[in-house]
C-alpha positions as CSV (number, residue, x, y, z in Angstrom):
1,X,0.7,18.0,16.0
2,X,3.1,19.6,13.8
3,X,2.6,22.8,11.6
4,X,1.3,21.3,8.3
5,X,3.0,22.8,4.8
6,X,1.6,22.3,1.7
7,X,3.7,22.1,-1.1
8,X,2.5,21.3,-4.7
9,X,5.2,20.3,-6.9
10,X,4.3,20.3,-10.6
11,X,5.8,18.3,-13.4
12,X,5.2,17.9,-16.9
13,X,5.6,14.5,-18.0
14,X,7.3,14.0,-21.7
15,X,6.2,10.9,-22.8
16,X,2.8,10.6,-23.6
17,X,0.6,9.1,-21.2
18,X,-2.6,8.4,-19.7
19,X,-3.1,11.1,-17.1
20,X,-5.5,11.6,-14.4
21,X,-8.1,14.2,-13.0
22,X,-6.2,17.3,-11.8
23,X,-9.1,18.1,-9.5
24,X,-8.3,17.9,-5.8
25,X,-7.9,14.5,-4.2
26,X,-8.4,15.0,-1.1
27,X,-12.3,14.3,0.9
28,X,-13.7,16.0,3.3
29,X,-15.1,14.2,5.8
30,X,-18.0,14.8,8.0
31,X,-18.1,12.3,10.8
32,X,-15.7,13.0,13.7
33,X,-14.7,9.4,14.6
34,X,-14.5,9.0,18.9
35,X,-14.5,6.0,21.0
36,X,-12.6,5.4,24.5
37,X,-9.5,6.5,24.3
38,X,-9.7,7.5,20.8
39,X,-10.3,11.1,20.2
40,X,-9.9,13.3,16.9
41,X,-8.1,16.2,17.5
42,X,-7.9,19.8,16.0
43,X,-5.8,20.7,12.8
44,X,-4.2,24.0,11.5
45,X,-4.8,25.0,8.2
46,X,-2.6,24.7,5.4
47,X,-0.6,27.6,3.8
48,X,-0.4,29.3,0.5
49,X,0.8,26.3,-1.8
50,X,4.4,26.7,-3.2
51,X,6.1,26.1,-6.2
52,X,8.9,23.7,-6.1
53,X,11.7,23.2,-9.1
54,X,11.6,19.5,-9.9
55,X,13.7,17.7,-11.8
56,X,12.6,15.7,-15.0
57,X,15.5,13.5,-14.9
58,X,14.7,9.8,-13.3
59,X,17.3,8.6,-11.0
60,X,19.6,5.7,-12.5
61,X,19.4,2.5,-11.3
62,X,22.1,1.1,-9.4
63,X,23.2,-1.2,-12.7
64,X,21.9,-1.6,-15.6
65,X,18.4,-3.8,-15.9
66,X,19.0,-6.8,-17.3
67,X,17.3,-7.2,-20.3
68,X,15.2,-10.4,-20.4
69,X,13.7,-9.4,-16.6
70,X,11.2,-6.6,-15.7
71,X,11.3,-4.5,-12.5
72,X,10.9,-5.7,-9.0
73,X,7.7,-4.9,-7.7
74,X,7.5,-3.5,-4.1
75,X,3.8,-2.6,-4.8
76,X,0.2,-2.6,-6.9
77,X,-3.0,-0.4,-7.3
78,X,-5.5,0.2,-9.9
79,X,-6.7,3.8,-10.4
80,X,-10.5,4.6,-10.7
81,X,-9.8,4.4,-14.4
82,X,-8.5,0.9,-14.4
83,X,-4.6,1.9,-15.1
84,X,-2.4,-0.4,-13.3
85,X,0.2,1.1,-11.2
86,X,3.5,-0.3,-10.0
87,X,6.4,0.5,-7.4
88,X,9.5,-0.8,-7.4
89,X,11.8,-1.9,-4.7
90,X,14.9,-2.9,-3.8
91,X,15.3,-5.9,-6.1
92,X,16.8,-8.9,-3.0
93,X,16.8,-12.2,-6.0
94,X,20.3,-13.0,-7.2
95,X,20.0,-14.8,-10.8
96,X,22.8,-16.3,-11.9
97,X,25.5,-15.1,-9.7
98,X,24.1,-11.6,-10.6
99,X,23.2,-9.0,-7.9
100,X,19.7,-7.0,-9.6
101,X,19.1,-4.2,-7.0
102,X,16.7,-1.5,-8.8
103,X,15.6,1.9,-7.6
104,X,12.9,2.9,-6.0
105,X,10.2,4.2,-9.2
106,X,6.6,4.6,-10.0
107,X,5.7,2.9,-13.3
108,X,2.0,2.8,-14.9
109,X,1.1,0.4,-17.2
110,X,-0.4,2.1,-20.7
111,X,-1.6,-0.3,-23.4
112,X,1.1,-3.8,-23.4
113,X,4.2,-0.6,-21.9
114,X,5.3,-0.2,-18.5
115,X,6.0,4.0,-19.1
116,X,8.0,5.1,-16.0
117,X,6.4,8.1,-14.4
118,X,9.0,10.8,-14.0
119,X,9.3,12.6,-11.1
120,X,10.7,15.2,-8.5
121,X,14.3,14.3,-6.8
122,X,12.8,14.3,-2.8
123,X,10.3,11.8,-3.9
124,X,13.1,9.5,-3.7
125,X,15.3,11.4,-1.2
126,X,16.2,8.4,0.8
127,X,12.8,5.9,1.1
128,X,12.5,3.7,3.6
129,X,8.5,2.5,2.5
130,X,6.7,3.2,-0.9
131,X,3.4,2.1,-0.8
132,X,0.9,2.8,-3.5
133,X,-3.2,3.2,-3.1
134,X,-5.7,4.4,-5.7
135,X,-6.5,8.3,-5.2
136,X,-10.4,9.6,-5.4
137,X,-11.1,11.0,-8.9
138,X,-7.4,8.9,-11.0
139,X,-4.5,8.7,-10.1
140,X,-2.4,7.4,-6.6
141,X,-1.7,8.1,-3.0
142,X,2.2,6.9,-2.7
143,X,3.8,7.0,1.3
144,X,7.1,8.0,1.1
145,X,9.9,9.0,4.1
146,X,12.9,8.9,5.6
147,X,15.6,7.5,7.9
148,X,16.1,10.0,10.3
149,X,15.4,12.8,11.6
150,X,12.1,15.1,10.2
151,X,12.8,15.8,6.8
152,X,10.7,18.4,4.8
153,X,9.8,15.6,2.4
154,X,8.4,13.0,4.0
155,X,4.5,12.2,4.0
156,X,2.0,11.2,1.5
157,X,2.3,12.1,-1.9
158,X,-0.3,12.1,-4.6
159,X,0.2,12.2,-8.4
160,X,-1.9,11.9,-11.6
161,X,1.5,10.9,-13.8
162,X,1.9,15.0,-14.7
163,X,1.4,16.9,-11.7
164,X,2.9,16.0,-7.7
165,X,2.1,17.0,-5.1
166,X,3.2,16.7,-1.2
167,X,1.1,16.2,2.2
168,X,3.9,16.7,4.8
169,X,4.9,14.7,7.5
170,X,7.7,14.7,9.7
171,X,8.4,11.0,9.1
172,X,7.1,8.2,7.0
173,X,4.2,7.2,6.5
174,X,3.8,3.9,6.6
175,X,0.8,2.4,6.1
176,X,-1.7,3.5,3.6
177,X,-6.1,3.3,2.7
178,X,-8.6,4.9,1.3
179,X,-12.2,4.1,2.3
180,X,-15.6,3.9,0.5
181,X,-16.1,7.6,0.8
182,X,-12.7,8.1,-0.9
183,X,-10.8,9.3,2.3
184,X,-7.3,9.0,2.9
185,X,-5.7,7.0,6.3
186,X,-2.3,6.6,7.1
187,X,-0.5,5.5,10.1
188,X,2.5,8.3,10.2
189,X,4.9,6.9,11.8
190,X,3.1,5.9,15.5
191,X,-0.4,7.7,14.9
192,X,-3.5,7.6,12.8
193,X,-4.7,10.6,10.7
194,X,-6.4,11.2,8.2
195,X,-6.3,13.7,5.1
196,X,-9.5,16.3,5.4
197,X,-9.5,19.1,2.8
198,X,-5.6,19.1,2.2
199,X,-5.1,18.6,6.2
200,X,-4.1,15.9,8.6
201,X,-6.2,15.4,10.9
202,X,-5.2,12.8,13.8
203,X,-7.9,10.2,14.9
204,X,-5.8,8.1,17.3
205,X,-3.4,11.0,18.5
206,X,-1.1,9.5,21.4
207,X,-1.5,5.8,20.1
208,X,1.4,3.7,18.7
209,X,-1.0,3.1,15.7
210,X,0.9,0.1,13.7
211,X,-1.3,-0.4,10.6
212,X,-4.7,0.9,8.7
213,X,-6.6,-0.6,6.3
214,X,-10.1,-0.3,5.2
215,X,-12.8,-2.8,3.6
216,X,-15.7,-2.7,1.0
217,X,-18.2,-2.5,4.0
218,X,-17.3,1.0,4.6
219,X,-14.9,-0.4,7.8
220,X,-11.5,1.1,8.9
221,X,-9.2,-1.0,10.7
222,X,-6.1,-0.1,13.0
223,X,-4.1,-1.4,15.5
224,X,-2.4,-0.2,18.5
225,X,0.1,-1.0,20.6
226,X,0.1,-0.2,24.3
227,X,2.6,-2.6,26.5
228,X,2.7,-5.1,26.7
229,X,-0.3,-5.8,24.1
230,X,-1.7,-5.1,21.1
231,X,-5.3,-4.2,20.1
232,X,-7.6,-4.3,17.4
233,X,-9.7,-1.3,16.9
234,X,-12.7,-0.8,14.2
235,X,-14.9,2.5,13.0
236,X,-17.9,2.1,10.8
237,X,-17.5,5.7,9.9
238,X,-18.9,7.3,12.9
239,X,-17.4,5.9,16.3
240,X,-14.4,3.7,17.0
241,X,-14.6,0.5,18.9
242,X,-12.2,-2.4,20.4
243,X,-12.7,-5.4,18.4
244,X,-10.1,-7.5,20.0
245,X,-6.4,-8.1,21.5
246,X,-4.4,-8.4,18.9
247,X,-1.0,-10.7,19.8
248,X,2.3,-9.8,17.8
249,X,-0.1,-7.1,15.5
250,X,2.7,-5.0,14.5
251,X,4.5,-3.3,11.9
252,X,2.4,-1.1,9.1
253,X,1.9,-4.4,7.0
254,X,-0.2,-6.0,10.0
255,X,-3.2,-5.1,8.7
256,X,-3.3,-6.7,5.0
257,X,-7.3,-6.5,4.5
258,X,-10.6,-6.0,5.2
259,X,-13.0,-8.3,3.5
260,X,-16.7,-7.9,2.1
261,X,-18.0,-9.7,5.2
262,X,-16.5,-7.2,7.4
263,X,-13.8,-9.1,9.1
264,X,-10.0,-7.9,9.2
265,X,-7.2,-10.1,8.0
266,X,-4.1,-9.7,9.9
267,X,-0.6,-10.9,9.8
268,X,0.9,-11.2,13.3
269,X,4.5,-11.5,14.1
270,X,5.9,-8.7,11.8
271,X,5.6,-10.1,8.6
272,X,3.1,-12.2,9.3
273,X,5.9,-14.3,10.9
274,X,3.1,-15.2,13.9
275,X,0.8,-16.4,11.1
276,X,-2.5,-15.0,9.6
277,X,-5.9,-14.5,11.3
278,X,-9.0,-13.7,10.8
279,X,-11.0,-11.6,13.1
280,X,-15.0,-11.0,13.1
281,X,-16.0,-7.8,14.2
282,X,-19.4,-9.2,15.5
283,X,-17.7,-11.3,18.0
284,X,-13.8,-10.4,18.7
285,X,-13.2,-14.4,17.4
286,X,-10.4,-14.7,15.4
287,X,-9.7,-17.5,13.3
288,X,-6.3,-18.7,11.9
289,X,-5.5,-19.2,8.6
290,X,-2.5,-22.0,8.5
291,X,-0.6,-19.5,6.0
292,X,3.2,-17.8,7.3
293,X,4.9,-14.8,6.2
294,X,1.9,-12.9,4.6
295,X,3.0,-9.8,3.2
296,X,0.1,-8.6,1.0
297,X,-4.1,-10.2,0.7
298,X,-6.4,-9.3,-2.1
299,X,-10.2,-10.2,-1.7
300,X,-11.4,-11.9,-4.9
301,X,-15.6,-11.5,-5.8
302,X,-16.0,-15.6,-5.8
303,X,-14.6,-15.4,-2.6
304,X,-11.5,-16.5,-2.9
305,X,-8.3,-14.9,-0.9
306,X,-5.6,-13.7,-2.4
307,X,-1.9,-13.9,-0.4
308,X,1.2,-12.9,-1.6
309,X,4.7,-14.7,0.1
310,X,6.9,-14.6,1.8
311,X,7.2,-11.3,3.7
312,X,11.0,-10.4,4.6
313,X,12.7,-12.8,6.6
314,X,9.7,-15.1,6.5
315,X,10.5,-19.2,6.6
316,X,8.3,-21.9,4.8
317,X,6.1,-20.7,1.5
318,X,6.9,-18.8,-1.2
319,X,4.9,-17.7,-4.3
320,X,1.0,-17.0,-4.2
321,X,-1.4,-18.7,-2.4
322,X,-5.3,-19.1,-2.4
323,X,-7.4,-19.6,0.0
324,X,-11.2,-21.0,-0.5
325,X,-13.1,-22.9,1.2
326,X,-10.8,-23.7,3.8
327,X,-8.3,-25.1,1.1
328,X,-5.0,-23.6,0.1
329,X,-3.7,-23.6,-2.6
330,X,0.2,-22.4,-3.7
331,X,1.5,-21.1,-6.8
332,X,5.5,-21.0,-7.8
333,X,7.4,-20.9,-10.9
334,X,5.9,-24.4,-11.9
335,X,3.0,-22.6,-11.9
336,X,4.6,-19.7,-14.6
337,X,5.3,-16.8,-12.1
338,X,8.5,-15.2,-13.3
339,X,10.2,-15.6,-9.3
340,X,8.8,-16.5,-6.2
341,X,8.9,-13.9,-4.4
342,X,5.7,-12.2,-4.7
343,X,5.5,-8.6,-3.0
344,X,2.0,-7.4,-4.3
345,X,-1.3,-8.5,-5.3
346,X,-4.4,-6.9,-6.2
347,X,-7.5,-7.4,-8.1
348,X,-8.4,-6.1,-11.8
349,X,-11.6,-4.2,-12.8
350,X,-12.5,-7.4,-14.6
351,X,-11.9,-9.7,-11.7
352,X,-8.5,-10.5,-12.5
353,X,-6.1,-11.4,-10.4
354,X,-2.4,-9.4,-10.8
355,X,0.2,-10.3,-8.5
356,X,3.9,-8.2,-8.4
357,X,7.1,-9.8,-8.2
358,X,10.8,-9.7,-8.1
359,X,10.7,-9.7,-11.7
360,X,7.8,-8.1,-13.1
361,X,4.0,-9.0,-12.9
362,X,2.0,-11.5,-13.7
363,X,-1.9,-12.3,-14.5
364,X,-3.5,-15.0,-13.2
365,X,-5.5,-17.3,-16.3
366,X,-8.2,-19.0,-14.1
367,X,-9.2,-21.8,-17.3
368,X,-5.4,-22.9,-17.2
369,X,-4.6,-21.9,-13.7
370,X,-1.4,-20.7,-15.2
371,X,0.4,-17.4,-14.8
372,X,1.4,-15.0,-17.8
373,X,3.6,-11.8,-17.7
374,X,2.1,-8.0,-17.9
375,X,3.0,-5.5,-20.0
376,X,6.7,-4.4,-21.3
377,X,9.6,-1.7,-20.3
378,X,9.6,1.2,-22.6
């Protein structure tokens, strides 16, 4: 494993804001997580952090946004204070004859305003993935990297909306969770680690680790893919296991959930192009779910499951679609979401359900089972 650097780079944020805890985020943890073929290796300890100038100067988008539209969502998380946070993505929806491609920018939602968190230049030095998880203690994990070779910005980076700061990798990292005991996971790009006291430490070094994902239960999921076949694999914190073989489990979306019942949800196919299944840890069964092009799940408290379509390139639905009881049901435009193409969706300290699109997010209003919009650009 590489030589891991440390760097801490430290912003002050003008507008006022809702910050974070500036304590550490990182947890260590104590269980050394082995199974066959799995083993945890060694890590090297980080240097004397550095000080990095960083510019306080957002990129421009592309063109202007246009006014009566929000940004496009590429992802959601709530902080352990509740604050909703958003990243954007390249914006694919032409309205009107009208190409809308936005940058890639962090955005947290304070009061009814979307204030756009500023930040250094190499966070956005040429993203391939952004994905966005709540951080122990406020504020968020974001993946970041590049398309290429190693670059000395790539990795995981955590910030409270003041303060950045970097956990290198030589490439992206793709996949993103955080378990119960507030660890960080990531699959970076073809192995799992995870983040112990400001180190990566790898779990699954050698594996062609696809996706992570974790679940209230305490479980961590991954896959793997050794040809010609895929394979499910599951920890309960102290030793891994082979759940399954997992057909067409690939890609760092494959993964989308882990539910309170302890099964994983996975989209197969790349995109979920293969369909959606649900696998029960007990027994290796998997279940499928008649749903295509999954891109995103979120695990409601009645039970219900959350999906957001289509993932890229994927056919058939579009919109948001719940699933209880064995029914499914879809929601579009008729339904009031601002587009149908629906990137994100996660669930509110209250039990709501938020959902990013490709123009702006919406809250679910379960007595109408209607759609309104969140929150406004500064």
């Amino acid at each position: 494993m590489s030589l891991i650097l440390r760097v801490v780079l430290v912003l002050t944020v003008l507008a006022a804001g809702c910050g974070g805890s500036d304590q550490a985020r990182d947890q260590a943890s104590t269980s050394a997580s082995t199974a066959t073929a799995i083993q945890g290796s060694s890590s090297t300890e980080a240097p004397t952090a550095t000080t990095v100038p960083a510019s306080t100067v957002a990129p421009e988008p592309t063109q202007p946004l246009e006014p009566e539209r929000f940004f496009a969502v590429d992802d959601l998380a709530f902080d352990e204070s509740g604050v909703l946070w958003a990243t954007t993505g390249e914006n694919r929806t032409q309205k009107a004859g009208v190409s809308s491609e936005t940058p890639r920018l962090l955005y947290r939602l304070v009061g009814d305003v979307w204030q756009l968190v500023e930040q250094p230049t190499t966070v956005f030095a040429e993203p391939i993935h952004w994905e966005v998880v709540a951080a122990p203690g406020g504020g968020v994990y974001l993946g970041s990297g590049h398309d290429g070779p190693p670059s000395p910005t790539s990795g995981v980076y955590f910030t409270d909306g003041t303060t950045w700061e970097l956990f290198p990798q030589d490439f992206t990292c793709g996949s993103l969770a955080v378990d119960t005991a507030g660890t960080l996971w990531a699959t970076c790009p073809d192995f799992l680690t995870r983040l112990v006291s400001g180190r990566w430490v790898d779990v699954a070094e050698g594996s062609t680790a696809q996706s992570v994902a974790t679940g209230p239960d305490g479980s961590i999921w991954f896959t793997t893919f050794s040809a010609p076949a895929y394979e499910l694999w599951r920890s309960d914190g102290t030793r891994w296991s082979s759940v399954a073989p997992c057909a067409d489990c690939e890609g760092p979306r494959s993964i989308v959930g882990g539910d309170s019942e302890g099964a994983a949800w996975v989209a197969r196919g790349g995109c979920g192009l293969e369909g959606l299944t649900r696998f029960d840890p007990a027994t290796g069964d998997g279940d499928d779910i008649d749903v295509v092009g999954v891109r995103d799940v979120a695990f409601a408290a009645d039970g219900s499951v959350w999906m957001a379509l289509p993932c890229d390139g994927a056919p058939a639905l579009a919109g948001v679609a719940r699933y209880m009881n064995g029914d499914i049901r879809l929601f579009t435009t008729a339904d009031g979401l601002p587009d149908n193409i629906v990137q994100a969706v996660e669930i509110g300290p209250d039990g709501s359900v938020y959902v990013g699109t490709e123009y702006g997010v919406s809250r679910y209003i379960a007595d109408t089972e209607t759609w309104t919009a969140v929150g406004n650009l500064s």
